[in-house]
N, C-alpha and C positions, 0 to 999 in steps of 0.2 A: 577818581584819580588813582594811577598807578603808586604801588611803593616806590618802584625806585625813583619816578620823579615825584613825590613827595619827599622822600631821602634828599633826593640834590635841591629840593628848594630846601628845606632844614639846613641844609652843610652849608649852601652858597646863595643866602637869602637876597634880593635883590637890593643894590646901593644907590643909586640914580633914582631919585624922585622922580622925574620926568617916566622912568619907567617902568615904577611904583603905582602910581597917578593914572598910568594907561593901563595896569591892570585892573587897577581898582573899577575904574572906569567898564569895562570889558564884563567883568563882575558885573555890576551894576547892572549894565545893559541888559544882561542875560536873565538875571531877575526880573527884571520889568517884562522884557518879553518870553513870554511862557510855551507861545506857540511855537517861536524858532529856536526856541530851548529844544522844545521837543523833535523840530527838526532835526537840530543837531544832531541829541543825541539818535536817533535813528541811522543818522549818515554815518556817525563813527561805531557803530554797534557792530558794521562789517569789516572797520581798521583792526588788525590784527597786531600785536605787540612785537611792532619789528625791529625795537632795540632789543626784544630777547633773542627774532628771530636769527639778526646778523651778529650776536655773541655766538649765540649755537655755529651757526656758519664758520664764522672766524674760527673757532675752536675744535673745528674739524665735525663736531657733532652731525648727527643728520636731522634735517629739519625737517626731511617729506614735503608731504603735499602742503604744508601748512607754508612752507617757503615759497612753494611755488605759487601758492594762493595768494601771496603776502606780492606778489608780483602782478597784481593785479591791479594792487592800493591807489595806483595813479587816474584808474577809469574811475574811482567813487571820487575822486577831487576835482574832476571832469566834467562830474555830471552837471548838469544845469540848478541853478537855487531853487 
């Protein structure tokens, strides 16, 4: 897990059971299954940090190739399971 969302789950921890419960839940599942753990993580291994990369942007900064790579992120959500 990222700092900064571990930051905003610290600051603005969830209130709604129901949506508490479907984390927990989500957790859960991902422990049991070990395989599509590792799926995952392999899938997101190519997601790139695009709440840093669109603060850079916004900020004028230059993001390079990394922004433009980060335009990519929709073909890895595409793919097939």
């Amino acid at each position: 897990m990222g700092g900064r969302a571990l930051r905003a789950w610290l600051l603005q921890p969830l209130l709604d059971r129901a949506a508490i419960e479907a984390r927990l839940d989500a957790v859960a599942a991902l422990l049991d299954a070990s395989i599509l753990r590792q799926e995952l993580r392999e899938t997101l291994k190519g997601v790139l940090d695009l709440e840093r990369l669109a603060g850079k942007n916004r900020f004028g900064r230059r993001a390079s190739a990394r922004f433009r790579r980060a335009q990519a992120v929709p073909a890895v959500f595409a793919r097939d399971p």
